[in-house]
C-alpha positions in Angstrom: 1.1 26.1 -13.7 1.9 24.3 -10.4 -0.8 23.9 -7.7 -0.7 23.6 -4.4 -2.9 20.8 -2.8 -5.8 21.5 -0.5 -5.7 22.5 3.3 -7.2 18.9 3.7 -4.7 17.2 1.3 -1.5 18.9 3.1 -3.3 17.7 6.8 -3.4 14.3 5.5 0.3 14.1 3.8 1.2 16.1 6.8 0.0 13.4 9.5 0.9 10.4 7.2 4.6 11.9 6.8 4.4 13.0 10.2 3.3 9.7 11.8 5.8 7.8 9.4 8.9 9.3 10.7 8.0 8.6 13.8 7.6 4.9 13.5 10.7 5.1 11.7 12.6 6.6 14.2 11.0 4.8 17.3 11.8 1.7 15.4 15.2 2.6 15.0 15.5 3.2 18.7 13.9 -0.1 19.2 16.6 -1.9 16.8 19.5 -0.5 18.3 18.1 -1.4 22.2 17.0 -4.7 21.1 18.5 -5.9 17.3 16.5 -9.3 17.9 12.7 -8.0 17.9 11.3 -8.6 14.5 8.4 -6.3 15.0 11.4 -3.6 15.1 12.7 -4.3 12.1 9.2 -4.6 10.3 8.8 -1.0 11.9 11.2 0.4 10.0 10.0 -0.4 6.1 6.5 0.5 7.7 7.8 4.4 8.8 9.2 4.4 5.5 6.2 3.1 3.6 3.5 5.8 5.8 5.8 8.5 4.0 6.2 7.5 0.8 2.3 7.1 0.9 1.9 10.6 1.9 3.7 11.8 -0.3 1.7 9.9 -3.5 -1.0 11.2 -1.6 0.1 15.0 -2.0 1.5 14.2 -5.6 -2.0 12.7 -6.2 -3.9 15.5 -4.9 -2.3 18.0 -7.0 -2.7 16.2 -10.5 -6.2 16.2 -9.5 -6.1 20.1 -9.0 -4.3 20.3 -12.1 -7.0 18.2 -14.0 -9.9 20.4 -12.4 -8.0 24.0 -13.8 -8.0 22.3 -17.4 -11.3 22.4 -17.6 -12.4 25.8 -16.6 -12.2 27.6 -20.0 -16.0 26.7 -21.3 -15.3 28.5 -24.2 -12.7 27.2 -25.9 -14.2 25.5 -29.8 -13.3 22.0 -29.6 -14.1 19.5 -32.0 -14.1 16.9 -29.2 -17.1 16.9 -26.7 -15.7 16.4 -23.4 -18.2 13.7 -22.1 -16.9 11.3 -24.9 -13.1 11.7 -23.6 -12.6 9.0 -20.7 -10.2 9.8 -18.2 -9.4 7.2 -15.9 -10.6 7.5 -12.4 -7.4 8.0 -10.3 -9.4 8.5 -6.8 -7.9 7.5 -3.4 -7.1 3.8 -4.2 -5.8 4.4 -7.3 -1.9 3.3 -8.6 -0.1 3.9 -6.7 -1.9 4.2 -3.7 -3.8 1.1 -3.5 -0.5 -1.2 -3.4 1.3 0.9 -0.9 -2.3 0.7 1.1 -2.5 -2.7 1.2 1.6 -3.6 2.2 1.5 -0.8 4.9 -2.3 -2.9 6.2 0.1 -6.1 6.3 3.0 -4.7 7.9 0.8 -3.1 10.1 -0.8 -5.5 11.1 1.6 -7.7 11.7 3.6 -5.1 14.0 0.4 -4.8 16.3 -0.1 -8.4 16.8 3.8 -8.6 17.7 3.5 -6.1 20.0 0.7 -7.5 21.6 3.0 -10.6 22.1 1.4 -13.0 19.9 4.0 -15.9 18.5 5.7 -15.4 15.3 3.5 -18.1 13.4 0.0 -16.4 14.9 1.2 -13.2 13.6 1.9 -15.0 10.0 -1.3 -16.1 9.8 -3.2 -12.9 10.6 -1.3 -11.6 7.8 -1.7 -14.5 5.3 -5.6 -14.1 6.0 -5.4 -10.4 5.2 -4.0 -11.2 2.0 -6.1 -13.6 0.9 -9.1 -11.7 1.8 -7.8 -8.8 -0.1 -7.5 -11.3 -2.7 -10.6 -12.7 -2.8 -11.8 -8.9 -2.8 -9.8 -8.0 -6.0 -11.1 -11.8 -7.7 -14.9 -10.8 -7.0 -14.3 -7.0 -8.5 -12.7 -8.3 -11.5 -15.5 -11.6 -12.1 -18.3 -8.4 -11.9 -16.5 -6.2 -13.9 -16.1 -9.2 -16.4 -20.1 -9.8 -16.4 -21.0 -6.6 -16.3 -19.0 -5.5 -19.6 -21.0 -8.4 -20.9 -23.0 -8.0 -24.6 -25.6 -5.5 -22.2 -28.9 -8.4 -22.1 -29.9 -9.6 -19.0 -28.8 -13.3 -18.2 -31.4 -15.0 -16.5 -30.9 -15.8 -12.8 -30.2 -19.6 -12.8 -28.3 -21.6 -10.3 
């Protein structure tokens, strides 16, 4: 049975789908009057991308209705207990959300520094530091999620 999302879940798809084709057609615009500004012509995949995201959200928020409905019928006689089964956490920075997150952050960010009329190479290296933080980020989670799925003792605190 098909769900629809919630009132909140439609605002947000609803503003990001919204907002999306209007970057993408104000970038358009801004192509055709000037086909030489590169922050025009990284407008354009960035419209694109605030929709596509919007919609994964909606898609995303409906599985998750879906998932909630399955588990309504208490009475059912499973020989399963429903604690043990592990579902994998698909919250707001899951797959697919999390990538398209991160490229629409770049692209982003470099459009506003563009348009704020720093140089091409400033710009570059806003974004490069944006990616490397995210990727320290995503090094750190993965080094604690190593040590903690450790053997359970607790390592003494040496330097």
């Amino acid at each position: 049975m098909l769900h629809r999302p919630s009132k909140l879940a439609r605002a947000v798809t609803a503003t990001f789908v919204a907002g999306g084709v209007a970057v993408a057609v104000l970038a358009a615009l801004s192509v055709v009057h000037d086909p030489t500004s590169d922050a025009a012509w990284v407008a354009v995949p960035l419209g694109v991308l605030l929709v596509v995201w919007g919609v994964a959200f909606a898609r995303l928020s409906a599985d998750d209705n879906d998932d909630d409905d399955d588990n309504d019928n208490d009475n059912d006689n499973r020989d399963v207990d429903d604690a043990a089964v592990e579902r994998p956490s698909r919250g707001l920075l899951s797959a697919p959300l999390a990538p398209l997150s991160g490229v629409i952050a770049l692209l982003a960010g470099y459009v506003a520094a563009r348009m704020v009329g720093r140089p091409v190479d400033s710009s570059l290296v806003a974004v490069g530091g944006v990616l490397a933080l995210w990727l320290v980020n995503r090094a750190v989670d993965r080094w604690v999620r190593r040590r903690g799925a450790g053997d359970g003792e607790p390592r003494p605190e040496t330097d």
